[in-house]
N, C-alpha and C positions, 0 to 999 in steps of 0.2 A: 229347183232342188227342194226336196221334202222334207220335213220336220226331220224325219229319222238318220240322217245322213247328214242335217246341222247339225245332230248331237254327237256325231261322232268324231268328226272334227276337231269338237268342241272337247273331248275327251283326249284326245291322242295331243292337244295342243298342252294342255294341262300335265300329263302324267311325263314326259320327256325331263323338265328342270328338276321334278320332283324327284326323281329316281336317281339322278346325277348326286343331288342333296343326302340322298339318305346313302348310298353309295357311300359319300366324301366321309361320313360322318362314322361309318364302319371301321373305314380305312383309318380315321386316327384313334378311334377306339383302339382299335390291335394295336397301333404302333404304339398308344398310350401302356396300355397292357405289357406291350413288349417291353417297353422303359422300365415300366414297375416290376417285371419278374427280374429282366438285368441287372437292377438296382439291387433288387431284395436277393440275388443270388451271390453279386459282390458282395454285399454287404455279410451276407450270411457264411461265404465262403471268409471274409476278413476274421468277423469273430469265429468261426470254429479254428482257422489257423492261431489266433491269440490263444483259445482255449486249448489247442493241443500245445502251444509253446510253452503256455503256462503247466500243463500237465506237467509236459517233459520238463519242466525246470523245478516243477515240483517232484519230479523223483529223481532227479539228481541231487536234491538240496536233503542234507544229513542234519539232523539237530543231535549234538553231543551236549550231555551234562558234566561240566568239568568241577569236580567233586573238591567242595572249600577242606582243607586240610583243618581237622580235628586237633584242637589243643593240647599240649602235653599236660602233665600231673606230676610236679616236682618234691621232692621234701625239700626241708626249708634251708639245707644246703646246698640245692640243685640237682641234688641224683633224682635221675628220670625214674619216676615210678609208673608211669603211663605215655605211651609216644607210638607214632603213627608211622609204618614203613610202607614204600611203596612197593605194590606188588604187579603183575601182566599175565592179562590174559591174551593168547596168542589165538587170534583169528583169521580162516583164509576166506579167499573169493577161489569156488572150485574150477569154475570157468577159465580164469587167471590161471591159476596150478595145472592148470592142462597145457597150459604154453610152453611152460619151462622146460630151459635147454642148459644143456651144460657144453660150452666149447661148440656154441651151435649147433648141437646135437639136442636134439627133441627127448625127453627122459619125464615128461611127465608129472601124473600123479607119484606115480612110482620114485623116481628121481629124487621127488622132493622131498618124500617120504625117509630115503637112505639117508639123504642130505642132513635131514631136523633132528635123525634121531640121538647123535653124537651130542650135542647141544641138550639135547630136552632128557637125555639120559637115557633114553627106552625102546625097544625093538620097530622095524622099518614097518613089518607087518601089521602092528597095533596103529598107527599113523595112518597107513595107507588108506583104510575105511572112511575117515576123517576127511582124507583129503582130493578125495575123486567124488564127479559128479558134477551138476550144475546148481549150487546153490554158491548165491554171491555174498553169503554169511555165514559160516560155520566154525563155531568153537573148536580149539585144538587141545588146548592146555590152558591150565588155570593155577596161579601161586609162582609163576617167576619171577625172580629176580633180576634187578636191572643188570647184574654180569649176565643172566642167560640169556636175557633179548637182546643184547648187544652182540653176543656170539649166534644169535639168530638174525640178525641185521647183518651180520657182514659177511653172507652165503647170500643175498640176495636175491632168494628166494621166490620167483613173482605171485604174487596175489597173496601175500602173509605179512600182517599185520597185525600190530596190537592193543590192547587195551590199557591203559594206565586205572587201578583203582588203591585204593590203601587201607593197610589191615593195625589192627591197634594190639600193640607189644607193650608185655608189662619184663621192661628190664632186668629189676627187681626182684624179680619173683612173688614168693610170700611175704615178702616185707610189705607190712602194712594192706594185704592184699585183701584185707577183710571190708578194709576203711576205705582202697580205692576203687572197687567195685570190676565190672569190668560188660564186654558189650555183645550179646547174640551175634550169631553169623550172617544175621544181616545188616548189623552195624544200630541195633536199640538197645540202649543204654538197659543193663539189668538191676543194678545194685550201688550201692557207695557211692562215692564219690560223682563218678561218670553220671547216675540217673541224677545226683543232685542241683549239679551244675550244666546239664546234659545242652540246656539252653546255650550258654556261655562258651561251651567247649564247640558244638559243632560246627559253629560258622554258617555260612549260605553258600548255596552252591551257584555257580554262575553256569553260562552253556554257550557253546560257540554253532555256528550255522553256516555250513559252507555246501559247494557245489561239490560232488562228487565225480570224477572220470571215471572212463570205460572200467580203467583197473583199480579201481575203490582209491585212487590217489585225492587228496585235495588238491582243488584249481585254484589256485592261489590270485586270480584277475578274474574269478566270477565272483557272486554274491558271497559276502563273506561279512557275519554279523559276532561280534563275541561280547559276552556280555562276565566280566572278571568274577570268580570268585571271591569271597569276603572269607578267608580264614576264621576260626575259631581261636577264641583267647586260650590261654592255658591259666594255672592254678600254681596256685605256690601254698603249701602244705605248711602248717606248724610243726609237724614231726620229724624228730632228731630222727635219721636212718640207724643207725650203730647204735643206738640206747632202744629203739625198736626193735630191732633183730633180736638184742641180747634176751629183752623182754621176753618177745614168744617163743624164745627157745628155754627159758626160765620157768615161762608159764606151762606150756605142753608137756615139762620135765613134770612140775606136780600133780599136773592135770596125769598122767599115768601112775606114778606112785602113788596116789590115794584113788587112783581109781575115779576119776571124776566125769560128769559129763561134758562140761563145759568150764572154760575157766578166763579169765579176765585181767589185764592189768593196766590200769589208767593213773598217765603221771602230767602229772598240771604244773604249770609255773603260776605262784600263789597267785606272785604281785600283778601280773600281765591277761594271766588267763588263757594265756595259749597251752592245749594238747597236747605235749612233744611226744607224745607215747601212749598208744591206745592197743594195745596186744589184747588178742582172743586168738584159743583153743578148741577146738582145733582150725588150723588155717586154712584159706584158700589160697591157691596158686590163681589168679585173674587171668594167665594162659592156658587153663587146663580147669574150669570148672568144675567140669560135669567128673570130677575126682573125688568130690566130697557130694555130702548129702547137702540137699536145699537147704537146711537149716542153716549150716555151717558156712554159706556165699557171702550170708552179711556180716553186718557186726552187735554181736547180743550184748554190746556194750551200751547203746541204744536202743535196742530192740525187745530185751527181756527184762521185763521184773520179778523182784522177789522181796521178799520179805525180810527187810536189812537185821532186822533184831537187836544186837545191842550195841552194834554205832549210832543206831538212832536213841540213846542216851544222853549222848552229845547235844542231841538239840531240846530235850529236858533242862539238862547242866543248865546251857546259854541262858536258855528263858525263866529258868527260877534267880541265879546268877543275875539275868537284864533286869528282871522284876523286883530285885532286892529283897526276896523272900529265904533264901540260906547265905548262908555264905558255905566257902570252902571248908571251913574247921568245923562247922554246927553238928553236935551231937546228933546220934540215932541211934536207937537197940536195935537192932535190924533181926526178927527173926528167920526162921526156916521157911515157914509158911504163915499165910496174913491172907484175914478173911477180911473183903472187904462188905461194909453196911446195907450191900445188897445179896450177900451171900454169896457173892464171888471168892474162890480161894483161890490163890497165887502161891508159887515158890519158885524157890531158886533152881539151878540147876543139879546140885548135889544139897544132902541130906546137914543140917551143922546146927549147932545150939548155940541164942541167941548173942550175936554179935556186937562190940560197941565199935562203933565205926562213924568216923569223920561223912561229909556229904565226899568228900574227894576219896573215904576209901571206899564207898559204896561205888563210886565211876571206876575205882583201880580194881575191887574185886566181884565188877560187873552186876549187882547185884538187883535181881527185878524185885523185888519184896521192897528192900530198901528204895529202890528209885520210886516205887510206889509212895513211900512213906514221905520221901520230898515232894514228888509232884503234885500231889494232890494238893498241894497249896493253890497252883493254878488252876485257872478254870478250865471246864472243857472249852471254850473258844478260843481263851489264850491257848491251850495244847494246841488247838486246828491252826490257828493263824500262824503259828512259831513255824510250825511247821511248813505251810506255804511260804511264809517269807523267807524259810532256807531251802526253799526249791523243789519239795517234796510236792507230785500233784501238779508239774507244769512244765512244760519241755524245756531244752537249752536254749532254742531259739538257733542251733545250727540249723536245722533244715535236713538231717541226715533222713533219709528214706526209712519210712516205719518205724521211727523213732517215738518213744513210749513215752506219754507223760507219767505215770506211773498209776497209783490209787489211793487217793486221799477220799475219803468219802467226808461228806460233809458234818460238823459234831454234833446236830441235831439228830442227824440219823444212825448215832453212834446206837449200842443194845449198852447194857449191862456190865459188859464184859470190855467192849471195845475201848469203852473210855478210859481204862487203865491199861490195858496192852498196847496202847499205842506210842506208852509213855516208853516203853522199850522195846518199839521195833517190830511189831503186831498189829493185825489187822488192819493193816497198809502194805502199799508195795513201792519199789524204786529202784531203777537202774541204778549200774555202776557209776555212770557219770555225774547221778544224782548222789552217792554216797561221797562220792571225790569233793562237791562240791560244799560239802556242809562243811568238811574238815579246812578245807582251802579256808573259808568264809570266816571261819571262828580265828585261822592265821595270821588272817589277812584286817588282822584287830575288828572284826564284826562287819566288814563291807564284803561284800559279794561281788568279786569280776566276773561277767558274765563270760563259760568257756569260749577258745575259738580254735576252729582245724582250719581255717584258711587264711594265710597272711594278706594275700593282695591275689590280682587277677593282671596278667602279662599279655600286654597288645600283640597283635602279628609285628608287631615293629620292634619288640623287643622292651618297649617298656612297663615297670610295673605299676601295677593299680592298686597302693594300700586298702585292704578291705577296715570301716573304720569299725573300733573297736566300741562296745554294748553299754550301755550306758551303767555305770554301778552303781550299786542299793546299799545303804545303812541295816543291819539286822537285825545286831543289837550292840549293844554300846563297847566302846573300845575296853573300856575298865572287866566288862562282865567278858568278854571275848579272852581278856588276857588272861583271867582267872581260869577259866575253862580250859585253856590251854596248857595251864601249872597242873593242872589237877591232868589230864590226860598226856603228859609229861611222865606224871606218877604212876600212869598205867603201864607204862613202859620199863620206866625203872622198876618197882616193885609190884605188879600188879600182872593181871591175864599177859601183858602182850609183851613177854619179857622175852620171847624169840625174835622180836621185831627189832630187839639192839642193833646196832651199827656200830662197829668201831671207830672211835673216834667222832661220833658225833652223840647229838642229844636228840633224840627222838620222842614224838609224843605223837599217841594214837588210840585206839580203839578195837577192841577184838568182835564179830560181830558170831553169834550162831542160831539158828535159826530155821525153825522145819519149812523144809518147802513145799509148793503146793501140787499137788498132783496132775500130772498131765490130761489126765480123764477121771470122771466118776467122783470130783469132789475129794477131801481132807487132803492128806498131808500124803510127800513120798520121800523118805531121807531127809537131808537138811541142805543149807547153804551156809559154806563157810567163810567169812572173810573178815578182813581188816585195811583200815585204815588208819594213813599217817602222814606227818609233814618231818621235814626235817632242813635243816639244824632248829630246834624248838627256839633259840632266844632270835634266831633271825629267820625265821622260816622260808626257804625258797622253795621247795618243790613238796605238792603234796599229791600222795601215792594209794589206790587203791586196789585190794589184791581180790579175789572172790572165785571162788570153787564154790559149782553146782553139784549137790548130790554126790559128794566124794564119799567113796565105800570102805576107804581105810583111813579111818579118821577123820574127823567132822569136825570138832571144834577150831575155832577161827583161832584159836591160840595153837596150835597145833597145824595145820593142815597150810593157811596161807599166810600167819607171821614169817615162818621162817624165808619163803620166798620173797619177802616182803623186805628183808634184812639181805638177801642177795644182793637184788635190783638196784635199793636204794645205795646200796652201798657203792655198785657199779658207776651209778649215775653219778652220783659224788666225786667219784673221780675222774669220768669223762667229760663232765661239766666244770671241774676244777674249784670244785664249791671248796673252798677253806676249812678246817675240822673245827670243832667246838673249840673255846680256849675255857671260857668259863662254866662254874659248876651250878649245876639247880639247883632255885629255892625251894624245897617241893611241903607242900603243907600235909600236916600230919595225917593219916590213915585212920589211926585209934585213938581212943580215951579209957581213962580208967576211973 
């Protein structure tokens, strides 16, 4: 055999195992292969069935937010002045509404439409639009009451369901509607009370999460998560309702007969410091806003200042009185006009030659020349400080929405002029609450109770939450506070604010008048009329202040708001059961000769 023919042999012996080998080795690659598509297509086929499971369970599953019921807004003998009703909005599945039969009879969109409208009040044709088609959500009616979903429930309807949300009623009406504000039609607090406490009131809302059926029912054995609602607290008001009412219909009566723009009346209990009564003119209705102008929503019993004028006399009296610089009987020639050493001239309000006058008939016949001629005893920083420490230039500390501190400027930046005009109620400014509160103060033998509109805060459970009461301030001394008070006693008796009597009691107060300041373009536009007072003067419980803006028939504060002032008080005396005077004032002399 030849070389060439060993080799082939030699070849064909060789390639036979080899070929079997790589063969074998094909053969469980594929079948490997094949394992690994099987595997990754179970596998792939498991998770897209979880993910469409999950899909579909995620569109069946509904989250509702179940809306925390909003607090009520009580006065302080429980009449609801703010409270929350619930209202339904009626929603169908159009889908559903194509099923309905009546008596096994197939009727439809149409059907259903006949069926709702006796109930919802309103023609079948208007309905019907509403209620055909395929949409498994659609709005029907909005604003029912629970008798009309209940007469929509028991027609049984299919695919019609409803919404529960709740709309906020003011019972009340205008009472006190200034003070309790009230909420947009999407439920944010705009004004009063409601933006004040807005936190307090709304509560948290909780939300349930359930599986929804073919016909929008809840499956009550699927997922089903609820998480409770937190209620909102309610409020319990310092104000008398019936001594409020009588108020702003007291106040609106003069706020018209003199023509006024605005008008006020704020009544305080000395010793406590609670509110019972905060009337502003013109009123708003809290269910009917958009009836008055913006101005008018809040209350410019907080919100507006002016220029008090001669109640802030009062707190000259105090502080030369604390300072032991006059006394009540101390002589003065008071005259018409008084030039002061910087060439400032001053007078009075009418024309007179020269006066001999007590410091107490200078407070009884209001006089700015004379108050001049006591003040200046004090300095300008005693003026600035009296004045801060009786609350001129610093809010109440209620918290009422845009509530003004007023305008004290500081007595280094006083001019020329300021430092004597301020001695009677000039070149300064202050609300009504801030006038109310100086006469309280001097009452209340020279301590300061700081005011209060809210008694306590009421759990969803029904219990209340005394809110605590401010802490009190010394002003000036009991002796100087009592004297101030005889002598503004006397302004009453024989002096400006002799319309402010009360029958049967003893009243002592202050008349105030005063130009006010113009809306635009700087100086002055009309005046501001008012007064304040406490009464019964030897025991003082309630003190009352009255103020008309810009009254056009008759301006002075003796004139325009004493006599209202002598209404009210009088009212309130006897709604409150306060006792009448039994004894007579001491009152110290006016004149000398």
């Amino acid at each position: 055999m030849g070389p060439a023919k060993s080799r082939l042999k030699k070849k064909r012996k060789s390639t036979g195992p080899n070929l079997r080998l790589r063969m074998g080795f094909i053969a469980a690659v594929s079948i490997l292969a094949l394992l690994i598509t099987t595997v990754r297509l179970v596998s792939i086929q498991g998770m897209d069935s979880m993910q469409l499971a999950e899909k579909a369970l995620s569109n069946r599953l509904v989250t509702k937010t179940l809306p925390a019921d909003r607090g009520q807004i009580l006065a302080s003998d429980g009449t609801v002045l703010a409270d929350s009703v619930s209202r339904y909005q009626l929603v169908v599945d159009q889908q559903n509404v194509a099923q309905y039969k009546v008596d096994g009879k197939l009727v439809g969109a149409w059907g259903a439409a006949e069926a709702l409208a006796k109930p919802l009040n309103t023609d079948p044709g208007l309905l019907y639009p509403k209620l055909v088609g395929d949409k498994r959500w659609n709005p029907v009616a909005k604003g029912l009451t629970s008798e009309t979903w209940r007469a929509v429930q028991k027609l049984e309807v299919l695919g019609v369901s409803a919404e529960q949300y709740a709309v906020r009623s003011y019972p009340a009406g205008g009472v006190a509607g200034n003070l309790v504000g009230f909420l947009s039609s999407d439920g944010t607090a705009q004004a009063g009370l409601e933006m004040a406490y807005d936190d307090e009131l709304s509560g948290t809302d909780g939300q349930q999460q359930y599986e929804r059926g073919a016909r929008g029912e809840i499956i009550p054995l699927g997922d089903n998560n609820i998480k409770d609602a937190v209620d909102g607290q309610g409020l319990q008001t310092t104000i008398d309702p019936d001594l409020q009412y009588y108020a702003q219909q007291a106040i609106e009566e003069q706020r018209k007969k003199h023509k006024a723009e605005s008008a006020s009346i704020v009544i305080k209990e000395v010793k406590t410091g609670r509110i019972i009564t905060a009337a502003d003119a013109p009123t708003v209705d809290p269910n009917s806003p958009g009836k008055v102008d913006g101005d008018d929503r809040g209350s410019r019993i907080f919100t507006d200042v002016f220029e008090p004028g001669s109640t802030a006399k009062m707190v000259t009296a105090a502080a030369l009185l604390d300072q032991g610089l006059v006394t009540p009987e101390q002589e003065f020639t008071v005259p018409d006009k008084w030039k002061a050493p910087n060439d400032e001239e001053f007078r009075d309000s009418s024309p007179h030659p020269d006066e001999k006058l007590t410091f107490a008939g200078i407070l009884a016949q209001s006089s700015n020349t004379g108050t001049i001629l006591a003040g200046q005893k004090l300095t300008e920083e005693q003026r600035y400080e009296y004045m801060k420490k009786f609350g001129f230039g610093s809010t109440s500390g209620i918290g009422f929405p845009a509530e003004t501190a007023g305008i004290v400027h500081p007595y280094k930046d006083w001019d020329g002029r300021t430092k004597y005009t301020v001695m009677f109620g000039q070149g300064m400014a202050a609300n009504a609450l801030q006038t109310t509160d100086v006469i309280s103060t001097i009452a209340n033998g020279g301590v300061h109770v700081p005011s209060r509109l809210v008694d306590g805060m009421i759990s969803p459970q029904g219990r209340t939450l005394s809110t605590p009461a401010g802490e009190k301030q010394r002003v000036v001394s009991e002796k100087a506070a009592d004297k101030t008070l005889r002598m503004l006693e006397g302004v009453v008796a024989e002096g400006t604010g002799k319309s402010a009597q009360v029958s049967g009691y003893r009243v002592a107060g202050k008349t105030g008048t005063a130009q006010a300041p113009a809306a635009e373009g700087g100086g002055y536009d009309g005046y501001t009329a008012s007064f304040v007072g406490v009464l019964p003067a030897e025991d003082p419980q309630l003190a009352i202040s009255v103020t008309l803006q810009r009254p056009r028939k008759g301006y002075y504060g003796g004139q325009a708001a004493a006599p209202v002032f002598s209404d009210v008080a009088g009212f309130a005396m006897r709604h409150l059961k306060i006792p009448p005077s039994t004894e007579k004032p001491e009152l110290p002399a006016r004149e000398w000769k």
